[in-house]
N, C-alpha and C positions, 0 to 999 in steps of 0.2 A: 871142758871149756864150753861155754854156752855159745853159739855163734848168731849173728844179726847180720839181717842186710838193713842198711839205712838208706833210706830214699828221702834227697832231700836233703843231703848234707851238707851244702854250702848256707846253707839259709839260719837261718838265729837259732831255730831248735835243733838243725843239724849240728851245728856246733857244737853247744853245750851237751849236747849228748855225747860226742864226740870225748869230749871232756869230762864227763860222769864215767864212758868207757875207757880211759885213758887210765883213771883213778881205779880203776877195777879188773884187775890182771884176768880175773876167772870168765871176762868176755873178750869175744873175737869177729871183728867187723868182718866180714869176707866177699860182702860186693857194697856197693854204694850207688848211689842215682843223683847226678849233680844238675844245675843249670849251664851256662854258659860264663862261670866263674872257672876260667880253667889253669888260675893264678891258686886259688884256694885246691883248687883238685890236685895240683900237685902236690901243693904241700902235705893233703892229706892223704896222699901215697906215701909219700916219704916218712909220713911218721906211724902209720899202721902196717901190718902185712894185707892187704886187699889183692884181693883174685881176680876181681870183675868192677868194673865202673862204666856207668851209662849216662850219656851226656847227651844235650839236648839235639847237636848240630852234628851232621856227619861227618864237616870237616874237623874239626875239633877233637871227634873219635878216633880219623885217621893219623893227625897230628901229633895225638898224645900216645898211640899205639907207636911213633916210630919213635919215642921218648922211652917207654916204655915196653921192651916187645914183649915183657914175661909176665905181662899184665891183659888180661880180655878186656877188650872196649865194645861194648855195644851207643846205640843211639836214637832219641825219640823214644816215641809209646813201646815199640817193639825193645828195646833195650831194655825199659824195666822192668818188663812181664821176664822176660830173660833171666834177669837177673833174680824174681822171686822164680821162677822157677826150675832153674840151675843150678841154684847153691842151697846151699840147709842153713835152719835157724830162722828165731823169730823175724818177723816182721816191723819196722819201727816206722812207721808212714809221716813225715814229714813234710811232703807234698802240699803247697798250696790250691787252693780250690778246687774246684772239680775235677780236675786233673789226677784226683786223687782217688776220685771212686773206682775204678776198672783196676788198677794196682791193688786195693781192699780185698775185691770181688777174687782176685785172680790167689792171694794168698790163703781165704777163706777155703776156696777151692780146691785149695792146697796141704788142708788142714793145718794153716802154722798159724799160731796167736798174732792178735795186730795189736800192737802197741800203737795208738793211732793221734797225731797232735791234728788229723785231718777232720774238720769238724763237718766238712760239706756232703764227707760221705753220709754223714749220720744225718743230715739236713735232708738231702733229695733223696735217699731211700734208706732210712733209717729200719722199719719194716721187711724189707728187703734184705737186707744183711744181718740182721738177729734171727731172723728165721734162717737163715743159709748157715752162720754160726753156729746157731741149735741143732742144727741137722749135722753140722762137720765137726762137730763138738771143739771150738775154736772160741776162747778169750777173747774180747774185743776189752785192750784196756787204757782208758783216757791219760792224753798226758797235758790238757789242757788245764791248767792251772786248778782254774772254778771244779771241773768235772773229776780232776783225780783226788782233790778235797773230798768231794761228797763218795768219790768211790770208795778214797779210805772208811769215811765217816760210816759208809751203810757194808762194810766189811762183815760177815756175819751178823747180819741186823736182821730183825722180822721187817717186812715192810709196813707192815700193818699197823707198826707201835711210830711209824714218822708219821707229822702231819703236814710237814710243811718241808722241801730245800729253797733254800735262799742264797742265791750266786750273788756276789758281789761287784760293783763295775766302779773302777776309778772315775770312770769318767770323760777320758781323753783329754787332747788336747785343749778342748774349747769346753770344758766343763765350767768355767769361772765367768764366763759370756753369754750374755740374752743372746735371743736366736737375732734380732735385729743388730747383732754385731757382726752375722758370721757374711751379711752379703759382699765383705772386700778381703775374707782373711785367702791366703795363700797357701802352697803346696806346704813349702816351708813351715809355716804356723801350724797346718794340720800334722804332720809328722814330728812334732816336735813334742812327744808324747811325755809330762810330768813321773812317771814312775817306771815305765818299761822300755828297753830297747829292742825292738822287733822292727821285723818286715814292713814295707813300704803301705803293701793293701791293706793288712790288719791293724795297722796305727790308723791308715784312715777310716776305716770300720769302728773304733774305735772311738775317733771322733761320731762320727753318725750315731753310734750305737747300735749300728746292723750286727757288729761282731757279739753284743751281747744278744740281741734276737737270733744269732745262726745260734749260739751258745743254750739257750731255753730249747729252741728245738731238739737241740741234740741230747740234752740233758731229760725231755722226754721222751726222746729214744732210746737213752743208755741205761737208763734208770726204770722206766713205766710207772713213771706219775703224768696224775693229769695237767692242763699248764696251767687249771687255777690253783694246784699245790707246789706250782712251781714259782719264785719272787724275785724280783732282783730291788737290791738296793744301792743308793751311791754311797762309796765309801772310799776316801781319797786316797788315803793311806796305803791301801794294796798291800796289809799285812794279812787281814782277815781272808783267804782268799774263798771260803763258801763253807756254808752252815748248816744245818741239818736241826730242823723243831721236832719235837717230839708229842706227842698226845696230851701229855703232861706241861706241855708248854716252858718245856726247859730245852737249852739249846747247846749242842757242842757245836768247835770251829777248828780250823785248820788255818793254825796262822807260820807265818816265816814271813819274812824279807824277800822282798819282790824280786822272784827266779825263776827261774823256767828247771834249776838243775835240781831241786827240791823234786818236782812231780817226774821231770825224768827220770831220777834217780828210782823213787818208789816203783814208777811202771817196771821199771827193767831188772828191780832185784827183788820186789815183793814185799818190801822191806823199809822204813826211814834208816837207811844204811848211810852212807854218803852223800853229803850237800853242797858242800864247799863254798859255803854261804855266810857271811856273820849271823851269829846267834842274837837273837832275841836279847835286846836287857834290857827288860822290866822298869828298872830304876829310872831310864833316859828316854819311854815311850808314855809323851807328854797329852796325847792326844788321840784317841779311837772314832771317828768322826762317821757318822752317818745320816741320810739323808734322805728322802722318800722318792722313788722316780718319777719323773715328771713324762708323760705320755708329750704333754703339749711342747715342752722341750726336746722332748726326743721322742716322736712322733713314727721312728722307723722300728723302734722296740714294740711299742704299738703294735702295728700293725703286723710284725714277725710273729707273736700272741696270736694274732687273726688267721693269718695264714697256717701257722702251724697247725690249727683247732679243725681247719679245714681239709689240709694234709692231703695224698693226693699228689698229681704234680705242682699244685702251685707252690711246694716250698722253690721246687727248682724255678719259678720264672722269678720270685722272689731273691734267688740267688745267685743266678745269671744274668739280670738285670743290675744288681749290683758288681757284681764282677767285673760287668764292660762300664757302669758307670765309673767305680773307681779307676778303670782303664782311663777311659777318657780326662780322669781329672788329673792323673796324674802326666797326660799326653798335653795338660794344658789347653783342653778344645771344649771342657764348661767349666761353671766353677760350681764352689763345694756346696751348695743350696742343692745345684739341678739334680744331685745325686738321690735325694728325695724324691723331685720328681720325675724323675727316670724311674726309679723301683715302684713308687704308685701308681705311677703311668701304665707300666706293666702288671702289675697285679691286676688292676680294671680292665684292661685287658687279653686278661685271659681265655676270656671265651675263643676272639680272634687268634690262641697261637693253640688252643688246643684243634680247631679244626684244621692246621696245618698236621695235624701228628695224622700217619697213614691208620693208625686206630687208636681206642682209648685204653688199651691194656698198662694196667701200669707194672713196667718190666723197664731194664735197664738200658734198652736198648730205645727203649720213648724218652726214659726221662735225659739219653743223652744228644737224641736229636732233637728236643722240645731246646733242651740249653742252646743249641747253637741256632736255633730259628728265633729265639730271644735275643741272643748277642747280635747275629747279625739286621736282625730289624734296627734293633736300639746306634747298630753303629752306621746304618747305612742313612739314616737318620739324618745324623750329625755329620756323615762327611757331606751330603747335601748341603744346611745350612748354609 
């Protein structure tokens, strides 16, 4: 029996993982790493054997431990390293943002495989952890939709004979609106995402199109293409979900119905084994829709391109700036435009946070105090205001 710790299981890919494992007797969850959903934590005690659960609040730890006593609780950062470190089996990182890098680093270290849907590891030190991989001889394998398409696609492939990947992006919420619409739209409107149901930050990411520029970064990390052979285009449908050109300028695709248990299913069994998804019928798919990306439209995919070329820490102020931006919009203290100017703001700004870093080594221990000397400028900011 293959065992997994899943980090990040209350969350949208925790789930349907959850659910792809449920479908597959020959896996066994045996620790888990929740938020402060402690209504879903139970439930997902009750329906798997789990040994160990790490939950964000201490008290929450203590509470479910006297629910529980035949179950270990740990809590916070120290809870999850715990939990990858205590128990055996892969790694399945489900962790939103940054939060997710130090849990990567510590599995790596560990030599277990990451199955990883954390795209920010690979954003702020993507360098960093393929070289630690290389050295721990440790899989790093994508369950982001766009990225385990092209993983399958370049499966025993020369790299030599691609010329081009090309990720695909719905669009988001506000894809069918001039930018001169978006100065009154709302939380609501942004989250109200036409093809996917996810998390609260990556639908709004989504809308921006920061989640497709964390997405290009990371796909020149996981991959090693340069990011002018890397493309995106708009494709509303969200069947196509990334493509792969060849020298010869002919293209294969990776298509399904817009799912997350598709690519978790491949990560976790090597295989298009189990989907639990409708199939594809040909007969009733009226329309394959695509559309060229508009920089001036979405102007944060831009400059993600920009940033990424220069690599370095500025993907992290790139990404922490967004992080407290989305924070903020979703706390209701700007709206959906400033998020823009927040992340540009901060890009230009780099020179000012890189002389706060005690030196300029780029090690994981700068790019996680550079993040929080970002966040907290950009929030101290605004609680001024």
């Amino acid at each position: 029996m293959k065992e997994i710790i899943l980090l990040g299981a209350t969350g949208s890919i925790g789930t349907q993982a959850l659910e792809v494992i449920k479908n597959n007797k020959e896996f066994k969850v045996c620790a888990i790493s929740a938020g402060r959903n402690t209504k879903k934590v139970k439930e997902i005690i009750e329906s798997f054997p789990i040994s160990y659960v790490s939950v964000i609040e201490k008290d929450d730890a203590e509470t479910l431990k006297k629910e529980y006593p035949n179950i270990e609780f740990g809590y916070g950062e120290s809870g999850i390293i715990n939990a990858i470190a205590n128990y055996p089996g892969d790694v399945l990182n489900a962790i939103t943002g940054i939060a997710g890098l130090k849990p990567t680093i510590k599995a790596i270290e560990l030599k277990k495989n990451v199955l990883l849907a954390n795209k920010e590891t690979m954003v702020v030190a993507g360098d960093i952890i393929n070289k630690m991989a290389k050295d721990n001889n440790v899989k790093i394998i994508p369950i982001d939709s766009e990225h385990n398409a092209i993983y399958r696609l370049l499966n025993n492939e020369n790299k030599k004979n691609v010329k081009n990947l090309i990720i695909t992006a719905s669009g988001g919420a506000f894809r069918d609106k001039e930018r001169t619409e978006l100065e009154k739209v709302t939380i609501d409107d942004a989250l109200n995402h036409p093809n996917w149901n996810m998390g609260k930050k990556i639908t709004v990411d989504c809308a921006t199109m920061v989640n497709k520029g964390l997405e290009v970064m990371e796909a020149h990390h996981l991959f090693g293409f340069n990011y002018d052979q890397i493309k995106t285009v708009i494709h509303k449908e969200s069947i196509i979900h990334s493509m792969v050109e060849y020298n010869d300028n002919s293209v294969r695709a990776v298509m399904y119905n817009p799912s997350m248990i598709s690519p978790i299913s491949y990560a976790l069994l090597g295989e298009a084994k189990y989907s639990g998804i409708e199939e594809l019928d040909f007969s009733k798919i009226t329309n394959l829709s695509f559309k060229e990306m508009s920089y001036a439209r979405y102007p944060m995919l831009e400059l993600a391109y920009n940033v990424g070329k220069v690599g370095g820490f500025i993907p992290t102020i790139y990404n922490a700036s967004n992080e407290i931006a989305v924070e903020l919009f979703l706390d209701k203290k700007i709206k959906f435009l400033e998020i823009e100017k927040i992340i540009s703001d901060a890009v230009n700004e780099k020179d000012n946070y890189l002389r706060k870093l005690n030196n300029l080594d780029f090690n994981i221990d700068n790019i996680l105090l550079l993040d929080k000397i970002v966040k907290a400028d950009i929030k101290n900011r605004f609680i001024r205001r």
